[in-house]
Each structure stands twice: as structure tokens, then as C-alpha cells.
N, C-alpha and C positions, 0 to 999 in steps of 0.2 A: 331099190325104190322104183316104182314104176316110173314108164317114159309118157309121154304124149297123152297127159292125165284131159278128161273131157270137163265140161262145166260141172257136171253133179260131182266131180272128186276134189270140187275147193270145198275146203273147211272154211265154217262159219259159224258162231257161236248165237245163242239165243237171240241177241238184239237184232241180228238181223232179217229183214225180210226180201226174198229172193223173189226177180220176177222176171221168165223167162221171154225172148223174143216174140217169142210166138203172141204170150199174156199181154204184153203190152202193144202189139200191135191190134190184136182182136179184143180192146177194151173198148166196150160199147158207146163208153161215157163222153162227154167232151174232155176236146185236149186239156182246156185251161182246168180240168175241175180234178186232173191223177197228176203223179209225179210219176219221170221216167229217171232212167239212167242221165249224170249230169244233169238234172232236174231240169231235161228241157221241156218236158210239159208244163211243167209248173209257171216253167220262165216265158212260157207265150200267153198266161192269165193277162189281161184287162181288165177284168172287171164281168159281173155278170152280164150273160148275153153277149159277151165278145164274140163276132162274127168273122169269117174270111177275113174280110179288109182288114179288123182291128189286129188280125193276128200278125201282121207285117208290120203293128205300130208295136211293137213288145218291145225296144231297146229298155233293160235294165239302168233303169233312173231313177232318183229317190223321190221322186216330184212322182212315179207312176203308180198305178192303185194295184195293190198286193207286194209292191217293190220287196220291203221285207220278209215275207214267205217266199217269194221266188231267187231272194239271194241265197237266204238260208237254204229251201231246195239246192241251188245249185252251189253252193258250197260243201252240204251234205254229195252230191254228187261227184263232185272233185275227190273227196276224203275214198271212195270206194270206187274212185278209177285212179287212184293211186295204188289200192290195195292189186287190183285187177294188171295194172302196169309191172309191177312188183314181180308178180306173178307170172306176169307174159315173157320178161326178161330173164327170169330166174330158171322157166321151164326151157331158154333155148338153151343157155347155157348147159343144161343136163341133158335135154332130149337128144339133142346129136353126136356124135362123136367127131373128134378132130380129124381133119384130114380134106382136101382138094374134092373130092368126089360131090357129084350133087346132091346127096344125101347126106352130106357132112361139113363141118364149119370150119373155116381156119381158127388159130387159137385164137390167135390177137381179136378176133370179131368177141369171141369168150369173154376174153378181158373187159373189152369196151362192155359186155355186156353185164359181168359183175360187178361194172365200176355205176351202171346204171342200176344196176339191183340195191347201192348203195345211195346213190340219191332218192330214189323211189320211197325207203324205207325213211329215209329224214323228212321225203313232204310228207308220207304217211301218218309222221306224227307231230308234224305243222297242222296239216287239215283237218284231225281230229281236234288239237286245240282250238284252232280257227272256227271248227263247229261249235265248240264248248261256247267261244266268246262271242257267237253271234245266238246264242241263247238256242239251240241246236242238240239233243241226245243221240248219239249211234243208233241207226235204225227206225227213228221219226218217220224216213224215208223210204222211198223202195231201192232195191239193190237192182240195178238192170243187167245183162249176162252178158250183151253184145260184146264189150269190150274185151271183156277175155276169149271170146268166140274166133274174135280174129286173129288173135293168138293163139289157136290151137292147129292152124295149117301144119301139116307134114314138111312141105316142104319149104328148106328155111328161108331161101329167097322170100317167098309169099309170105312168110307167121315174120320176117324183121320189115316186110311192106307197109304188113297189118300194124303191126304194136308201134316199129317205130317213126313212119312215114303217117300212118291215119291215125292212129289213136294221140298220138305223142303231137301230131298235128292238130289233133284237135285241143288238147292242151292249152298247146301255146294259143288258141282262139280264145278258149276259155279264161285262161290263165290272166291275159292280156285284159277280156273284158270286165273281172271280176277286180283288176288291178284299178281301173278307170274310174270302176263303180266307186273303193275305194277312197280315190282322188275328190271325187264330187261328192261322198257324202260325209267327207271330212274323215274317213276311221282311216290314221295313220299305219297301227296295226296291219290291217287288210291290207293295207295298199303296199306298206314293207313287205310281208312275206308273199305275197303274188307277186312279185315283181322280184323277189328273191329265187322264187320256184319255175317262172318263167325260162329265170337266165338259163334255169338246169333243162327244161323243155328243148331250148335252141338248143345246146349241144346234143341232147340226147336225138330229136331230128336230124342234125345236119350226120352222125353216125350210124342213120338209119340210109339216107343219102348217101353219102360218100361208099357205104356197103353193098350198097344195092350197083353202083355201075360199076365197082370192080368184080366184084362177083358173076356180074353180065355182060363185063368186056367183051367175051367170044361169043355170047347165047344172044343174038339179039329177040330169038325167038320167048327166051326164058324171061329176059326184060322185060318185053310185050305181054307176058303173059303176070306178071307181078305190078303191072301199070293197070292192066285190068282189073285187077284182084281189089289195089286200092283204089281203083275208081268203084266198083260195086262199095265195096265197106264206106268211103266216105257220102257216099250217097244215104247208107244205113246211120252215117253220122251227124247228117245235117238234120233229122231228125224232123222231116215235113216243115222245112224253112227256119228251124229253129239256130242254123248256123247258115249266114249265108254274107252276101257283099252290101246289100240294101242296106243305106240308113238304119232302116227300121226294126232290123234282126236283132230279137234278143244278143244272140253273141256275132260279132262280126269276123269276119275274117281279118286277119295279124298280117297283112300282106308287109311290112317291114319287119317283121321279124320270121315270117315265114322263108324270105328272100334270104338273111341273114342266114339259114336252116341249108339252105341248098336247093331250094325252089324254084326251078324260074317263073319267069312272067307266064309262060303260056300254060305251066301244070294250075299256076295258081288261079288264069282266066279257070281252065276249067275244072278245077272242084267250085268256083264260083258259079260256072253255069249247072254242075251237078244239083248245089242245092237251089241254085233256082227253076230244075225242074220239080226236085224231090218237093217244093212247097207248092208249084202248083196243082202237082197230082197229091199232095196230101189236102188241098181247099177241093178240088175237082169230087173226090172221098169225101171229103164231109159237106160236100151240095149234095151228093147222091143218096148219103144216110139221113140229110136232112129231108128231102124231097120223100122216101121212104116213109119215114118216121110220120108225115104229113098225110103219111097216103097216097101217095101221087112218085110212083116210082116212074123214075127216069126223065120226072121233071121237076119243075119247083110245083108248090102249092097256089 
């Protein structure tokens, strides 16, 4: 079986429709009017004509206009960054072989990480029901790549960074805020099994943690360089403000359960400050398309 398979070698069956990094950042359209990966485009809609500012007002609420399409989004989103998670865990286990060497994994990290290929596969098939009962078909949506992208590092300090420090971090944001949404719109359902899938998010972070500084006890330089790696990807994750600290973020930051994971305060200040650059260079971006589109490049109209 091959090793270190790329995005084009995941199977996927008709329903779905695939949309690569590149597609989704050079969609011309406004954000509120595409879905991305975890439906965070979706999840920053307003309302038509939502501008910069409103996009800081997105917290998913059922009092908010589009609430329903952007849950559904971002539950459909959930369902295929589980599938992508699955995936991410399953390829370490095989890609390397056992052994001390930097190119190789102790067993026991293996284990932890089959014993995650097996949560994976049980929310896998929570979240497809979950999409079923929020009136939701497989592939309604678009399939976004990032998440497995980060997953596909050679080297495995950086691919258990990617899947289980950012992606699995972002989870638990997501997980958390869809659990909330839940609580306030009354669906008992939702609110159980996100809050069931959660609990699995924290373990699976805090073994993404605790991996990450024994493996880099001697290399302080290899650390440095796997802190870097998740800081680029979760900058790719907060999705132009779509995940951030602000009140007003569609999904907020899980700063108690992220701490619970193996976080500290100061990693978690800054993925907070990452996404609140990533939101204002992604408003900075659409003053310049707008200004464009007006005719008047390089300023407003």
C-alpha cells in the first residue's frame, strides 16, 4: 500500500464535491454567499450586503438571519473533517515506521493513534446522522482539502502538529460552539452528541501535546520548527476571522477546554492573535476587491 498518499489519492464517492485551497481562496464571490471547509464561509453570512463590520457580528444564534443554513453548513463541515481526521491519524500510523529516528515514530504514539482512528470513525458516523437530522444530504456542501493538507507533512513531529494540535484544535472550537448553539436552540440531540465528541477532541489534543514535547525534549530546534508549522496552519484555520477570541466570531475559541488539552495561556493568546490578524487581512482583501470592483483600485469609491 502506498505511503504518504497526497490530497488527489483520497477516495470519494459521487456525493461529494471537492474544493481545493487554492478554489476557495480565489473565489471571486463574497464570503457570506460560498461554503468552505467547516462551513466557515457560510458561518460569517448576515444577511445580504453584510459588510466588514457585520462580519465580526456572525456568532451562530438562532435569533441570527441565515442561523439555520450556517449550522447546517457547519455541521456538514464537521461530518468531512472528521472523515479528513480519520484519515490524517490512520496515514501516521502506516506512513512511518517504528523506531527513535527522526523519520520514525515510537509504537506507543501508533497506538494512541489507532485508538484515534477509532474515535474518529464513531463521530464520523454521529455527524453524518447529525447532518441527516438537521435536514442536511452528504455533499449539499463543499468538501474543503486544507485539513488533510496538514496532514500530509513528511515529517511526523509536523503532520501530529498539523492533525492533532490544529486541526483537532480546531475541533474542539468548533465542537464546543456548535454544542452551545445546541443548548440555546433547545435541540437536546445536538447538544448530547457535541458535547460527547468534544470530550474525544480533548484527549485526542492533549496526545497531540504531550507527543509533541517528548519527542522534542533534545531538539529544541525541531520544536521551534513544529510551533511554526502550527502557527502557519492555524492562521489557514481561522479562516479570515471565522475562528477567533472576539465576542462576535462565528466560533470562538474553547480557551477551557483547550487548557484542559495541554495548552497554555500564552500558545492560546496567540492562536488568538493569529486569527485576529488572519480577519483583518482577510476585511483589508475585501476593501481592495471592493474598491476594484467599483473602479477605483487602491481605494474606496
Amino acid at each position: 500500500m502506498k505511503r504518504h498518499l497526497s490530497v488527489a489519492d483520497l477516495a470519494r464517492d459521487s456525493r461529494f464535491v471537492r474544493v481545493s485551497l487554492e478554489e476557495r481562496f480565489g473565489d471571486p464571490r463574497p464570503a457570506g454567499r460560498r461554503v468552505g471547509a467547516y462551513g466557515a464561509d457560510k458561518a460569517r453570512e448576515e444577511g445580504a450586503g453584510a459588510g466588514p463590520a457585520a462580519a465580526r457580528t456572525g456568532r451562530l444564534t438562532p435569533d441570527r438571519p441565515g442561523a439555520p443554513d450556517a449550522a447546517r453548513a457547519l455541521m456538514h463541515g464537521i461530518f468531512v473533517g472528521e472523515i479528513q481526521a480519520l484519515e490524517g491519524a490512520g496515514r501516521t500510523c502506516y506512513d512511518f515506521d517504528t523506531g527513535a529516528r527522526g523519520d520514525e515514530v515510537p509504537y506507543a504514539l501508533k497506538l494512541d493513534m489507532a485508538r484515534q482512528c477509532w474515535d474518529e470513525a464513531r463521530h464520523c458516523e454521529i455527524s453524518v446522522k447529525l447532518t441527516e437530522w438537521m435536514g442536511t444530504e452528504v455533499g449539499e456542501f463543499a468538501e474543503g482539502t486544507f485539513l488533510f493538507e496538514a496532514a500530509c507533512n513528511p515529517d511526523p513531529v509536523l503532520r501530529l502538529t498539523g492533525v492533532n494540535r490544529a486541526l483537532e484544535g480546531l475541533a474542539i472550537d468548533v465542537f464546543n460552539t456548535m454544542r452551545e448553539f445546541g443548548t440555546v436552540s433547545g435541540d437536546p440531540v445536538l447538544e448530547f452528541c457535541e458535547d460527547w465528541m468534544l470530550a474525544d477532541e480533548v484527549t485526542h489534543v492533549k496526545m497531540g501535546s504531550d507527543w509533541l514535547r517528548r519527542l522534542t525534549a533534545d531538539d529544541p530546534e525541531r520544536l521551534a520548527r513544529a510551533l511554526e508549522f502550527q502557527s502557519v496552519v492555524d492562521k489557514l484555520f481561522s479562516g479570515g476571522g471565522f475562528r477567533g477570541d472576539e465576542e462576535g466570531s462565528p466560533v470562538r475559541l474553547a480557551r477551557r477546554f483547550r487548557q484542559l488539552a495541554g495548552f497554555t495561556d500564552e500558545e492560546i493568546d496567540h492562536i488568538s492573535e493569529v486569527s485576529r490578524r488572519a480577519r483583518v487581512e482577510a476585511e483589508e482583501r475585501q476593501a481592495r476587491n471592493a474598491a476594484a470592483a467599483a473602479g477605483a483600485p487602491g481605494g474606496a469609491a
